[in-house]
C-alpha positions as MATLAB code, in Angstrom:
seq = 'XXXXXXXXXXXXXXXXXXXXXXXXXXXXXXXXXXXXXXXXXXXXXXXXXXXXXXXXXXXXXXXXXXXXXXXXXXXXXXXXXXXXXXXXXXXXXXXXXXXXXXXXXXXXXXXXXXXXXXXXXXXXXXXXXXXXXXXXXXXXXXXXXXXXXXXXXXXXXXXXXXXXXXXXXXXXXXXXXXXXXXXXXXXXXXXXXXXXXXXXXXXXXXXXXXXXXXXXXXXXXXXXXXXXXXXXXXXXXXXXXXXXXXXXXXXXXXXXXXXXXXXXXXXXXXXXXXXXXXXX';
ca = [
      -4.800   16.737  -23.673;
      -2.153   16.251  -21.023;
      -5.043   14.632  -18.482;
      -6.337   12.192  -21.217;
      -3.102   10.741  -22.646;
      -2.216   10.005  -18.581;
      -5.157    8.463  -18.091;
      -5.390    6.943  -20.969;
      -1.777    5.166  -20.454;
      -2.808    4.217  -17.226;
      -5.699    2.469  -18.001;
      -3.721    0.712  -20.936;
      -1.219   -0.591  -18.936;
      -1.024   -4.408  -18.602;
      -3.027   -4.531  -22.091;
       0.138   -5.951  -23.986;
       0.001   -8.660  -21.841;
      -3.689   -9.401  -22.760;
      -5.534  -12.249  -21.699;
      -8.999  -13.465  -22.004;
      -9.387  -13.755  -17.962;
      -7.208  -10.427  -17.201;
      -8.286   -8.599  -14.130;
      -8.329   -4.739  -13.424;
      -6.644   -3.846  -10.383;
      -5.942   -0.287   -8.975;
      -2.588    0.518   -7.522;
      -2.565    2.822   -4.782;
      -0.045    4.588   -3.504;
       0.884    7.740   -1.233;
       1.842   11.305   -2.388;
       4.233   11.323    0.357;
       7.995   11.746   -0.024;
       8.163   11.520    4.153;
       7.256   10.695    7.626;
       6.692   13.397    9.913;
       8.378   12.116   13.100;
       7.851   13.438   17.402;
       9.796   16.573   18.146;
       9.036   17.996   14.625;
      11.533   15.837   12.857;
      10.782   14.209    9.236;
      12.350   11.017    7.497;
      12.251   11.271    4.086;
      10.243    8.414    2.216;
       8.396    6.717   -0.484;
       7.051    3.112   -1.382;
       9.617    0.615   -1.043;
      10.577   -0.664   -4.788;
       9.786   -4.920   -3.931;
       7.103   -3.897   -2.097;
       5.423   -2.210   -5.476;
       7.035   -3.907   -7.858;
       7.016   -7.822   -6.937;
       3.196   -7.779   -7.601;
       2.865   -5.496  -10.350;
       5.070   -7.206  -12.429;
       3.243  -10.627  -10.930;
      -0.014   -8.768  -12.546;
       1.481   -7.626  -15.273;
       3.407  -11.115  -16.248;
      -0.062  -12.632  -15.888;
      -2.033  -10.293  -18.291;
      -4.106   -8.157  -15.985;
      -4.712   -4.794  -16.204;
      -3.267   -1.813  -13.568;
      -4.068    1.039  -12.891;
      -1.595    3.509  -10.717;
      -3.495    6.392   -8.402;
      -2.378    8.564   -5.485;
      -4.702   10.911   -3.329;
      -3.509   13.915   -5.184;
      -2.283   12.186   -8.401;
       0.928   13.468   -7.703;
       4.274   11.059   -9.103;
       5.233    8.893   -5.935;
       8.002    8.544   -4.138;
      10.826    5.702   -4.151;
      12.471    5.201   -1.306;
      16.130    4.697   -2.084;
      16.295    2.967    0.958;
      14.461    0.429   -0.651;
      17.014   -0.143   -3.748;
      18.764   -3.262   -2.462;
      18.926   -6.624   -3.450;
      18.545   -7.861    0.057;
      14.626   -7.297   -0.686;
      14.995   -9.529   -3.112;
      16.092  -12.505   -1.821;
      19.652  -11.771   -2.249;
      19.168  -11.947   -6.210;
      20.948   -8.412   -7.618;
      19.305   -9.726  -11.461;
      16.118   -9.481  -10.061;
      16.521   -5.730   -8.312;
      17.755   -4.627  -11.899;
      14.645   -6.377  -13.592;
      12.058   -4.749  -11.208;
      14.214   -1.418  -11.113;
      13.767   -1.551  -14.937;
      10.302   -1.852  -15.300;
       9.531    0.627  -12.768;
      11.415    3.038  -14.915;
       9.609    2.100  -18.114;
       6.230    2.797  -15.955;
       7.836    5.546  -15.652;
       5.719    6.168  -12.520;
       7.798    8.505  -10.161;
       8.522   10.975  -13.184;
       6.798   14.276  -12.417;
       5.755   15.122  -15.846;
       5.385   11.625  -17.369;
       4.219    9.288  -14.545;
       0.433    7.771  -15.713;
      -0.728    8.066  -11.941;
      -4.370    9.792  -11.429;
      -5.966   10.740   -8.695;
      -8.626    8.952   -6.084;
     -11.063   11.769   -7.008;
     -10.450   10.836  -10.810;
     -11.284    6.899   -9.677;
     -14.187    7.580   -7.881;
     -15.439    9.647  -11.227;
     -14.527    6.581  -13.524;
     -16.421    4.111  -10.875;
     -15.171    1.944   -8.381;
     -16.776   -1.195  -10.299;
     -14.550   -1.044  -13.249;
     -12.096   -2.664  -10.690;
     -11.606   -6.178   -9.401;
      -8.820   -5.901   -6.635;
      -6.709   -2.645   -4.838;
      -3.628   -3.417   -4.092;
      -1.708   -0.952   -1.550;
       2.423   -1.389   -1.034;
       3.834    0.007    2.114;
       7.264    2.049    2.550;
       6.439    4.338    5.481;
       4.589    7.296    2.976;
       1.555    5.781    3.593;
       1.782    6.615    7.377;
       1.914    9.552    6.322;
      -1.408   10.457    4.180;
      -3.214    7.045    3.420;
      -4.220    6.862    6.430;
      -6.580    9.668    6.637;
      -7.531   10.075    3.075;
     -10.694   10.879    2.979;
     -11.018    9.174   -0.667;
      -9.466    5.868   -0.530;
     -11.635    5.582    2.747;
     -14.675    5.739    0.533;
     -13.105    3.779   -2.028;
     -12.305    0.809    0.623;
     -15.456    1.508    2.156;
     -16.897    0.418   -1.082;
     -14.480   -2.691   -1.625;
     -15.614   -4.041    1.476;
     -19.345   -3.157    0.907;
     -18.898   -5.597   -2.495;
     -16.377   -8.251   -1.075;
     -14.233   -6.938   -3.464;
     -10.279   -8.038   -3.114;
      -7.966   -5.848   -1.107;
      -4.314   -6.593   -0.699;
      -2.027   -4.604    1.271;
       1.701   -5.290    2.371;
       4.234   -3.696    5.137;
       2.990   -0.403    6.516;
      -0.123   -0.225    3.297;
      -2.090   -1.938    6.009;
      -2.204    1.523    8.363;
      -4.606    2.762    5.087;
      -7.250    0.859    6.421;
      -7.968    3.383    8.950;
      -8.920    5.645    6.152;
     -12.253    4.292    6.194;
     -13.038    5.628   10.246;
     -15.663    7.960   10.813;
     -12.886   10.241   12.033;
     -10.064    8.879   10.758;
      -7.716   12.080   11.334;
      -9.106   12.779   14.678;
      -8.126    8.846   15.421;
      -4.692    8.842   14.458;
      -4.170   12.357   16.129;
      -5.522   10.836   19.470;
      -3.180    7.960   19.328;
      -0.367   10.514   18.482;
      -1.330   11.833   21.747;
      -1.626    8.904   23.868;
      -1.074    5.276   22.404;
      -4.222    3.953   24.080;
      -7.439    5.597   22.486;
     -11.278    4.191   22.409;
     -12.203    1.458   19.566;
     -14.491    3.359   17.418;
     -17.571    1.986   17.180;
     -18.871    0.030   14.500;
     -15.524   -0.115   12.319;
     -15.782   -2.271    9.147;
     -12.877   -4.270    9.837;
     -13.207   -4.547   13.473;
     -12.649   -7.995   14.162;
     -10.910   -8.995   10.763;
      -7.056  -10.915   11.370;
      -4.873   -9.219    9.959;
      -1.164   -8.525    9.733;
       1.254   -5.364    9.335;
       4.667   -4.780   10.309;
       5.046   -5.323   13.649;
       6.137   -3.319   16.763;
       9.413   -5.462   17.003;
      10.247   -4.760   13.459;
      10.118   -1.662   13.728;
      12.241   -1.423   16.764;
      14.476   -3.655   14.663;
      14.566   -0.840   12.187;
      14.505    2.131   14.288;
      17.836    3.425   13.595;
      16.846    3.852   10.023;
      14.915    7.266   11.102;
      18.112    8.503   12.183;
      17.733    9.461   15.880;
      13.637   10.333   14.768;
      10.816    8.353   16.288;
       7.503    7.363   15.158;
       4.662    9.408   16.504;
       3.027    5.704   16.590;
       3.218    2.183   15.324;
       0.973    0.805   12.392;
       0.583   -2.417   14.843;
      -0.485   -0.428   17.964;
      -2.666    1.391   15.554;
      -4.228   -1.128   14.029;
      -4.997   -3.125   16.961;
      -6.498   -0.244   18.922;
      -8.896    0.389   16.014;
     -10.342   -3.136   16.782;
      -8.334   -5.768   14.262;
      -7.113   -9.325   15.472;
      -3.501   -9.161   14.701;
      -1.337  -11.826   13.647;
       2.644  -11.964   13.069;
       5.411  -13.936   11.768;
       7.535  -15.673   15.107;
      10.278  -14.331   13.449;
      11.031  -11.105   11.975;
      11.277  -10.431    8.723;
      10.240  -13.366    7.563;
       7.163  -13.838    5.289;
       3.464  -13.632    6.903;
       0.493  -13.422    5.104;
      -3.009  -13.176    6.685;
      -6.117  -14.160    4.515;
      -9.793  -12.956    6.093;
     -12.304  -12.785    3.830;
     -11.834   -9.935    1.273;
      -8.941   -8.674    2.768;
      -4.968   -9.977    1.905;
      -2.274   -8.874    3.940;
       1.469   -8.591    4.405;
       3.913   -8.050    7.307;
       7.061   -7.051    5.653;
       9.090   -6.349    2.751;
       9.562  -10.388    2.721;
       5.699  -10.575    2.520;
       5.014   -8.832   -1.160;
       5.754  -11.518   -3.448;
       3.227  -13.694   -1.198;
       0.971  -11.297   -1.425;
       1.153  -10.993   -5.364;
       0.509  -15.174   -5.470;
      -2.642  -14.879   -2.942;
      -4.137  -11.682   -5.323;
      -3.302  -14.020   -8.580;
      -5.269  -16.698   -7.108;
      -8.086  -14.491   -6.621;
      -7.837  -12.815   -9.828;
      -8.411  -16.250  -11.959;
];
């Protein structure tokens, strides 16, 4: 009974909002409550509350319908990092509105939060969904990136032109859909200059993520920890055409066919207004 009333709120949400047009679009985000950093260190994580929240309450303001899923369908992570009004423009009114609806989502709350799993969306079908939208935080870095279901779920987004947003370090999930996705990402661990895989469905696609400077920028966030690589670096050596903002932290999105994506925190409420247009 447990299983159906969560999935049956999470399917439900966005329906107060109703409208005639309203869209269906899956939310995913990591299981991850941290990074593993070199030298065995960690840096404990989550999804960064405007990164999430800017477009789901975009979505949810203009009547479509979201679903939330993780790999596992475990609560995610917020990164209290992320609680500041400096990712929102300054504007402490809006960091309590967003705060606030996140809490009535009740999303992060172990034994209340309407998240299901990827296996669970890939048994309810991948067509009852118009767009995937993926927020960043570092988590994702952590698991997204090899998950052997969202690979096959964005495998199948791109196989239907389907919409597929994706903001800060969400980007780094696109590498999910390698042939060898964990053996990639354990090579460039290794040695930051691997082989392009052959053949890779977004090889040649522009797109954006935060960028090596940025995160040199924020580097002393990890506290004396470092990155076992760079989403950018990543990204590129997998085979995309990357584009950034010429300064950082401010907004840059990057438009290529089905895919939408973001640079930085100062990206996601761009995002939300490209995946509204593509939603009407």
């Amino acid at each position: 009974m447990k299983t159906l009333s969560i999935l049956a709120a999470a399917l439900a949400l966005g329906l107060s909002f109703g409208s005639a047009h309203a869209g269906n679009v899956l939310v995913v985000l990591s299981d991850a409550d941290r990074l593993d950093l070199k030298d065995g260190k960690t840096f404990s994580t989550g999804f960064y509350l405007n990164e999430l929240m800017q477009p789901v309450k975009a979505l949810m303001d203009a009547g479509h319908r979201i679903t939330f899923a993780t790999p596992q369908g475990r609560a995610p992570t917020l990164d209290r990092g992320s609680v500041d009004a400096m990712y929102f423009g300054g504007d402490a009114q809006a960091l309590r509105a967003h705060q606030a609806l996140l809490d009535t989502l009740a999303l992060t709350a172990p034994e209340k939060s309407p998240v299901v799993s990827l296996a669970r969306i890939e048994q309810l079908g991948y067509d009852r969904f118009d767009a995937v939208y993926i927020p960043g935080g570092h988590a994702p870095m952590q698991d997204l990136l090899s998950s052997p279901a969202l690979g096959r779920l964005l495998g199948d987004f791109h196989a239907k032109g389907k919409t597929t947003a994706l903001v800060c370090h969400g980007p780094i999930a696109l590498l999910s859909t390698l042939p060898d996705a964990a053996g990639f990402t354990a090579r460039l661990a290794a040695d930051d200059r691997v082989k392009a895989p052959p053949q890779w469905i977004y090889a040649g696609y522009q797109v954006t993520v935060i960028s090596n400077q940025e995160e040199e920028i924020a580097k002393p966030q990890l506290g004396g920890g470092a990155m076992k690589f760079y989403p950018q670096t990543a990204l590129e050596q997998a085979g995309v055409r990357y584009q950034s903002n010429t300064q950082p932290w401010t907004s840059k999105v990057v438009v290529d066919r089905e895919l939408i994506t973001g640079q930085n925190p100062g990206s996601a409420a761009d995002v939300a207004k490209e995946l509204l247009q593509r939603l009407k």
